[in-house]
C-alpha positions as CSV (number, residue, x, y, z in Angstrom):
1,X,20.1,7.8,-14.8
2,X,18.4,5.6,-12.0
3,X,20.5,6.8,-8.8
4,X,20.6,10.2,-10.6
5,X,17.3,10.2,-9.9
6,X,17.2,8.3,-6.8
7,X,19.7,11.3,-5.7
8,X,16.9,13.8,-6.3
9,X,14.3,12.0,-4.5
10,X,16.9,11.4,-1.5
11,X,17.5,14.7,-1.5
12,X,14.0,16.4,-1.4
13,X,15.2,18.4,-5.0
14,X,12.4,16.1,-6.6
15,X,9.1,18.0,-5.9
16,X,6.9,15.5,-7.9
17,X,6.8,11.9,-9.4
18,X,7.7,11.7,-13.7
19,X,4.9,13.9,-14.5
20,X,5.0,12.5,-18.4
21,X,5.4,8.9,-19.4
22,X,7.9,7.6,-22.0
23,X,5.2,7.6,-24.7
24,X,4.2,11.1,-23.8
25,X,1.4,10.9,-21.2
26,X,1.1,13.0,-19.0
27,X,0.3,11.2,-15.6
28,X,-0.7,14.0,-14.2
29,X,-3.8,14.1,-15.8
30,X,-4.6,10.8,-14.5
31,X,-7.9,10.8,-12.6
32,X,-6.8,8.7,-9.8
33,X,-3.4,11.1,-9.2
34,X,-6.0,13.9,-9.1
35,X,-8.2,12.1,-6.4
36,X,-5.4,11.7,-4.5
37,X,-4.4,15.0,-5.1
38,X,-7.9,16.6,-4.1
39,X,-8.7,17.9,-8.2
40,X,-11.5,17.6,-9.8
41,X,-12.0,14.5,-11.7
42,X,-14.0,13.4,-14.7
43,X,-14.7,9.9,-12.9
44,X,-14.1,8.4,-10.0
45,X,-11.0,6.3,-9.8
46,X,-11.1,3.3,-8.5
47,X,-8.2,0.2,-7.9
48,X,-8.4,-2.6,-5.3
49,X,-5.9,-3.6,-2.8
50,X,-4.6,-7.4,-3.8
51,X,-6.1,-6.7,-7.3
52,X,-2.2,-8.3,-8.4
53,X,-2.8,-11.6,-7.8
54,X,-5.2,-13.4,-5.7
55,X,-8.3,-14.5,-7.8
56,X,-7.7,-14.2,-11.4
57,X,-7.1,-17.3,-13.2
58,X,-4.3,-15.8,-14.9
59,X,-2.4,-14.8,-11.9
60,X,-3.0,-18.6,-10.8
61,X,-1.5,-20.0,-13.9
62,X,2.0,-18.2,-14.0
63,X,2.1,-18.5,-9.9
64,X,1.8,-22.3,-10.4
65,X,4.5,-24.0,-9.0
66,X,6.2,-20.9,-8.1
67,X,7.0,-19.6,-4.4
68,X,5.7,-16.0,-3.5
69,X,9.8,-14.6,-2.6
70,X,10.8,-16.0,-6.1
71,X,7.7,-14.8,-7.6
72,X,8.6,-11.1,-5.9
73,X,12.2,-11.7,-7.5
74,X,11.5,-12.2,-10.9
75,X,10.9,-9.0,-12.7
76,X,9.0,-11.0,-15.7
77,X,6.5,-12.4,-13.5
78,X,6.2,-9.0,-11.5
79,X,5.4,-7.1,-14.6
80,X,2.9,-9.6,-15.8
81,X,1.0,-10.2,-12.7
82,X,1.1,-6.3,-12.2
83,X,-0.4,-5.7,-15.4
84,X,-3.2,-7.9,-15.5
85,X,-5.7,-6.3,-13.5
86,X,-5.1,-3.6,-15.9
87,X,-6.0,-5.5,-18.1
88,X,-8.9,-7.1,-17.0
89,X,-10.3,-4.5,-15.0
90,X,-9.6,-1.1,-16.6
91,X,-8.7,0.0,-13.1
92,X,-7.5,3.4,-12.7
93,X,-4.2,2.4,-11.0
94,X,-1.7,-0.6,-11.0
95,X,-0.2,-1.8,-7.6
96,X,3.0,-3.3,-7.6
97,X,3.5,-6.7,-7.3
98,X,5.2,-7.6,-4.5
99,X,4.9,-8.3,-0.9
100,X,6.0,-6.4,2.3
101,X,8.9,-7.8,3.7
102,X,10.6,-8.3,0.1
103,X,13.0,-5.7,1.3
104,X,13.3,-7.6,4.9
105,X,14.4,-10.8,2.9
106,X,16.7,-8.8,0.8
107,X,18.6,-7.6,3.8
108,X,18.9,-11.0,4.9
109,X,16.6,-11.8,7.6
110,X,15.9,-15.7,7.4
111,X,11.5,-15.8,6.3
112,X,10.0,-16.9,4.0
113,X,5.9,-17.0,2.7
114,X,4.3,-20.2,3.9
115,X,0.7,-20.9,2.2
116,X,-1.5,-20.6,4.3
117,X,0.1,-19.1,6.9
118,X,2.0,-15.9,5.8
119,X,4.9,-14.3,7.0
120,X,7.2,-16.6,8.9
121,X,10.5,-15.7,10.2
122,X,13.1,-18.0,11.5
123,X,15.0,-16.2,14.0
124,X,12.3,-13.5,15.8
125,X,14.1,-10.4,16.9
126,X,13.7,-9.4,20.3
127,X,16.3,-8.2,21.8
128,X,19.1,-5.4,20.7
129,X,22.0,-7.7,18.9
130,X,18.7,-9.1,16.9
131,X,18.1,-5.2,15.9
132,X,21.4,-4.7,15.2
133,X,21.4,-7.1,12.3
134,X,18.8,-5.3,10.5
135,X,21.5,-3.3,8.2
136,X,20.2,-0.8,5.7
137,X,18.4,-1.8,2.6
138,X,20.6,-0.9,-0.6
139,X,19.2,-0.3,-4.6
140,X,21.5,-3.1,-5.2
141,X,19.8,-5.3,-3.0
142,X,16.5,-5.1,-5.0
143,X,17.5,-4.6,-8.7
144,X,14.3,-7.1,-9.5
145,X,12.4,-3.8,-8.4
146,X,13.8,-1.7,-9.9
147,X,14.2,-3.4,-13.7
148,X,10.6,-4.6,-12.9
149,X,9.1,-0.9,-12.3
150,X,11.1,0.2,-14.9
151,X,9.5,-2.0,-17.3
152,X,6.0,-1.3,-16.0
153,X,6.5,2.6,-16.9
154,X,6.7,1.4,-20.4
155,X,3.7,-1.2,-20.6
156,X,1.5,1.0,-18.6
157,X,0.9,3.8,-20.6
158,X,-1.3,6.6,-18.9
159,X,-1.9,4.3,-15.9
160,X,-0.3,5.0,-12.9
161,X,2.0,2.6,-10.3
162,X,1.4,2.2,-7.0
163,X,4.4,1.5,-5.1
164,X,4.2,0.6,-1.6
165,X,5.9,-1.0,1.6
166,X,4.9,-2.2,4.9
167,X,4.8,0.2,7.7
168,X,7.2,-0.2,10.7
169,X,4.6,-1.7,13.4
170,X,3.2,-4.5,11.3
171,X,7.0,-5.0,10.0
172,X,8.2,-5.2,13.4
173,X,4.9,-7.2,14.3
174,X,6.4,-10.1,12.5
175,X,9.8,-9.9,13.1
176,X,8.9,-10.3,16.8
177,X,6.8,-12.5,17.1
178,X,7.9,-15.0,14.2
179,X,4.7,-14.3,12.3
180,X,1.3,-13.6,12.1
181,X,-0.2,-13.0,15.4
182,X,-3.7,-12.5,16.7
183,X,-3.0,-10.4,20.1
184,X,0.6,-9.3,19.0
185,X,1.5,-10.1,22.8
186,X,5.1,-9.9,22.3
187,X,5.0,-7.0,19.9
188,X,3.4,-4.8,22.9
189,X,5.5,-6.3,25.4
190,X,8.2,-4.8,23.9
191,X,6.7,-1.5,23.0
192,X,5.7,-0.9,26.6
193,X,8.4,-2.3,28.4
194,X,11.3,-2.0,26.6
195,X,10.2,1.4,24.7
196,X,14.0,2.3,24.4
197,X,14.5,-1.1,22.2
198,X,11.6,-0.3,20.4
199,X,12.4,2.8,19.3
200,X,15.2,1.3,18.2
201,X,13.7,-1.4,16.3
202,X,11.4,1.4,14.5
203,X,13.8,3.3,13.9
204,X,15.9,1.0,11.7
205,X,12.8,-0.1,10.2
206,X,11.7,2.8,9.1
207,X,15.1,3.5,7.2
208,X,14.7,0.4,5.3
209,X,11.2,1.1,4.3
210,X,11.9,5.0,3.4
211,X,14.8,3.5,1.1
212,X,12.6,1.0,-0.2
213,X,9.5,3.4,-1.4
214,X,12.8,6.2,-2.6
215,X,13.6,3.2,-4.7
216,X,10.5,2.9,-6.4
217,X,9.8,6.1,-6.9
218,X,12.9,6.8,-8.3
219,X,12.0,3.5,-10.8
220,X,9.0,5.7,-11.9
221,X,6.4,4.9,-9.2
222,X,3.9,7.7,-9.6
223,X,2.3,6.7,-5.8
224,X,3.1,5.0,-2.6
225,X,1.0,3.2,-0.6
226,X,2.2,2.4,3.2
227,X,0.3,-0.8,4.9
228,X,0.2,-0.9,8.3
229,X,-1.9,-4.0,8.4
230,X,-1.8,-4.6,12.0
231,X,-1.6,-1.1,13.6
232,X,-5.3,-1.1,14.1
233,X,-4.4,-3.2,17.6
234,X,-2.9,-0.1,19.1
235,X,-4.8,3.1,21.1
236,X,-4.5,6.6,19.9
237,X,-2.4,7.7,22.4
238,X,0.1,4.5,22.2
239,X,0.0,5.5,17.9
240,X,1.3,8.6,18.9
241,X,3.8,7.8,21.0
242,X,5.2,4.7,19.7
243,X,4.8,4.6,15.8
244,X,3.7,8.1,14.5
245,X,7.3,9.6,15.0
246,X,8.6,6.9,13.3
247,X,5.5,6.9,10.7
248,X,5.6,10.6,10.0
249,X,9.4,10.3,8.9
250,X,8.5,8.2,6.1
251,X,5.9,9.9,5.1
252,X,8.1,13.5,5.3
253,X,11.2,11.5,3.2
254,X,8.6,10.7,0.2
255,X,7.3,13.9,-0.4
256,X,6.3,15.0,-4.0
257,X,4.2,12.1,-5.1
258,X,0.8,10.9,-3.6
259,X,1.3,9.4,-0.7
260,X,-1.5,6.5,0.8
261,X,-1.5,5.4,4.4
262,X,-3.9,2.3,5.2
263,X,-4.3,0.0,8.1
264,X,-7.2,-3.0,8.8
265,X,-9.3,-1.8,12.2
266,X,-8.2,1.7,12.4
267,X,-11.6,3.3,12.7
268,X,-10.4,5.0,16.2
269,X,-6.9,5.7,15.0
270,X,-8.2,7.8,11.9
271,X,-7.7,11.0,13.4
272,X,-4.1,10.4,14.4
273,X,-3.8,8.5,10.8
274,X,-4.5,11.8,9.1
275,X,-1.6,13.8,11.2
276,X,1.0,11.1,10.2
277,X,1.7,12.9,6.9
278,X,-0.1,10.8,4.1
279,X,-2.1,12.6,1.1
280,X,-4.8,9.9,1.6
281,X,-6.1,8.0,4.2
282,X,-7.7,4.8,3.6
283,X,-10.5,3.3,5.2
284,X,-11.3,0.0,5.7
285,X,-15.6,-1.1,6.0
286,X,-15.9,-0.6,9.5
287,X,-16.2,3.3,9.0
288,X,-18.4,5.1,6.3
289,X,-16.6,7.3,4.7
290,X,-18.7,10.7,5.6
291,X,-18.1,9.6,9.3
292,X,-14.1,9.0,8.4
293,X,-14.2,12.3,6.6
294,X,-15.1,13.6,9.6
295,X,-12.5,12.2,11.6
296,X,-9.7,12.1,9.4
297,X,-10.5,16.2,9.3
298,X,-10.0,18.3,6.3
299,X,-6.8,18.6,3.9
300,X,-7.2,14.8,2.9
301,X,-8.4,12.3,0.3
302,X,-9.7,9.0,1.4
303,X,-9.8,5.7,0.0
304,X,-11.9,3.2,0.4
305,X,-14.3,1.7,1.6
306,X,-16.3,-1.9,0.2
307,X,-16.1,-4.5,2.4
308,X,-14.3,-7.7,0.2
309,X,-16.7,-10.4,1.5
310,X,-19.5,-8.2,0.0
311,X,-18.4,-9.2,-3.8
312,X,-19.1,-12.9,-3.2
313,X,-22.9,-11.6,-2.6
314,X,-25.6,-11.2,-5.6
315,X,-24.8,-8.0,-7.7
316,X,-27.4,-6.4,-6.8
317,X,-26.4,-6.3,-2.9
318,X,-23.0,-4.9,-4.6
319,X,-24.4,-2.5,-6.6
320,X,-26.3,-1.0,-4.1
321,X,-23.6,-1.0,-1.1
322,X,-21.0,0.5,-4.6
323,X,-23.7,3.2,-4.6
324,X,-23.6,4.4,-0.8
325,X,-20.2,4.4,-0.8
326,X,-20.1,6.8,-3.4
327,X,-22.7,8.9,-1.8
328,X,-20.6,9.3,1.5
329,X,-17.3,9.1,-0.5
330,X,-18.4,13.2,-1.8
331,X,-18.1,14.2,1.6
332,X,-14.5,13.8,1.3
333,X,-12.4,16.7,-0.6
334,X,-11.2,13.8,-2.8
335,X,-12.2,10.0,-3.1
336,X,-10.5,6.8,-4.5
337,X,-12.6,3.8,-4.6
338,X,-11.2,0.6,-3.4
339,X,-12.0,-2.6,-1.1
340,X,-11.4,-1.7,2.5
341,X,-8.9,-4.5,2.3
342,X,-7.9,-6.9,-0.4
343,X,-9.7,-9.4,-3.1
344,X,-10.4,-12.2,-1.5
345,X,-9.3,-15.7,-3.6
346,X,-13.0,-16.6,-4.0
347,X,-13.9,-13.5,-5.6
348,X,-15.2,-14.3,-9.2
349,X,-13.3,-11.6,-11.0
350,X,-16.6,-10.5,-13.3
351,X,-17.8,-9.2,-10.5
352,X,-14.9,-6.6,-10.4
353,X,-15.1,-5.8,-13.4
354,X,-19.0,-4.9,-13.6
355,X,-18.0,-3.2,-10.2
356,X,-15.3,-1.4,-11.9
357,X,-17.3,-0.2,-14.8
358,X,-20.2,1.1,-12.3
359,X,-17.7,3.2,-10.4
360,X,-16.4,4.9,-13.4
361,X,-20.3,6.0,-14.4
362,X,-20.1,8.1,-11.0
363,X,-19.1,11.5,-11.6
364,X,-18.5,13.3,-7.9
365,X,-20.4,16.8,-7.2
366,X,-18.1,19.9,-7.7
């Protein structure tokens, strides 16, 4: 049944993601799909990025002593720590658990997750034997995915999942450089002098991280999200050239569910964001959302836009800020509430949840 379905999605025959759920639900009717879709909705939905993990004492205690990849591998854990936001929250969506280069480690590149730190790979790629070793990611190389959304479809009732994968630049960010990087110097060296080896690297990068969101979806995913954390360090015109051919092909091989594009620092790149092929374009604090509206131009949702350090101020500076973003979020043809990036680990997690429960009071203007 899975790579039946996985066939479909491959194939483009799959127009939309499992409208009804095992029990009966029909997804559809879920506000946030709606949002993203640009329907009227009763409420405004509202998830947040890193809402899976990060400062819930719950997520702490079944993380303890247990390694991010090996967290990522175990579908228990996966479903567990994807379901307790729901839980505690009430939030409109779920995200998958998981991290973005889960399907780089399942290939076989040598990285691993260093507290602290993030992302750190062994052997940086930079040159075109190095891009030659990134071989293309199989369903049988992630089955802890699969099982693990498979599972969720079951637990979540009318709640949607979020899948989601890294994009290509901030994938090939860390590849090259070897990790997290503050100027990405090597990144652009490459990209501008050697654009016929970067093309190359994007383009086998994107293959992986198309298979990896057909994979989910055909799991039962009812949503991608793609994160291009980094991308914001590029101009327009270097976007266009370099990563939105590259961008535009995943976006084009997913079609029939929501689709969510969202980088950190993009506030001049929002215009190009919104040709790149995505149903909804998030935004991260930097840019009010009637002023992204505007540049994002019409025919898209956003998402969006708190700033996380705000939620470790006094409620009331949250409530208020909650409030304006709501305002300008009605400018948009559709709106999901979010963080413009994730939870931070010092966020006390009643402060989400009184956030949660004020955003679901709004009802947006027809």
């Amino acid at each position: 049944m899975f790579f039946r379905h996985l066939a479909a999605v491959r194939s483009g025959v799959m127009t939309g993601p499992r409208a009804w759920h095992p029990g009966g639900v029909n997804l559809a009717d879920s506000a946030f799909l709606r949002a993203c879709r640009r329907q009227p909705v009763p409420h405004t939905p509202v998830w947040y990025m890193r809402q899976a993990g990060r400062s819930l004492p719950e997520y702490l205690k079944v993380r303890e002593g247990v390694p991010m990849l090996t967290a990522c591998a175990t579908p228990d854990l996966i479903v567990e720590i994807t379901l307790q936001p729901v839980r505690r929250y009430g939030v409109d969506a779920a995200i998958f658990f998981s991290d973005i280069v889960v399907p780089l480690k399942a290939i076989g590149i040598d990285l691993d997750i260093k507290p602290g730190v993030g992302p750190v790979v062994a052997d940086p790629i930079r040159d075109a034997q190095g891009i030659e070793a990134l071989r293309p990611l199989e369903p049988d190389d992630v089955p802890y995915v699969t099982e693990a959304i498979q599972a969720l479809t079951g637990e979540l009732g009318g709640t949607p999942l979020i899948g989601f994968a890294g994009a290509p630049f901030t994938l090939g960010s860390y590849l090259i450089e070897g990790g997290p990087s503050k100027n990405h110097d090597r990144t652009k060296a490459m990209m501008y002098g050697a654009p016929e080896l970067w093309h190359a690297l994007m383009e086998r990068l994107s293959g992986i991280v198309l298979e990896h969101l057909r994979i989910q979806i055909a799991a039962g995913a009812s949503a991608v999200q793609l994160f291009d954390s980094w991308v914001g360090a590029v101009a327009p015109d270097d976007y266009r050239e370099f990563i939105l051919p590259h961008t535009r092909r995943i976006f084009e091989g997913v079609a029939g569910v929501p689709r969510i594009h969202f980088g950190v620092g993009t506030g001049e790149l929002l215009g190009v964001l919104g040709e790149a092929g995505a149903d909804v374009v998030g935004v991260d604090w930097r840019v009010p959302l009637d002023e992204a509206s505007r540049r994002v131009g019409p025919g898209k949702a956003l998402q969006g836009n708190l700033d996380p350090a705000l939620l470790l101020a006094p409620w009331e500076v949250v409530e208020r800020k909650a409030r304006d973003i709501l305002r300008r979020g009605e400018a948009a043809e559709g709106h999901v509430f979010n963080l413009g990036h994730g939870v931070l680990p010092a966020t006390d997690p009643d402060q989400l949840k009184r956030l949660t429960d004020l955003i679901h009071e709004h009802t947006p203007a027809t």
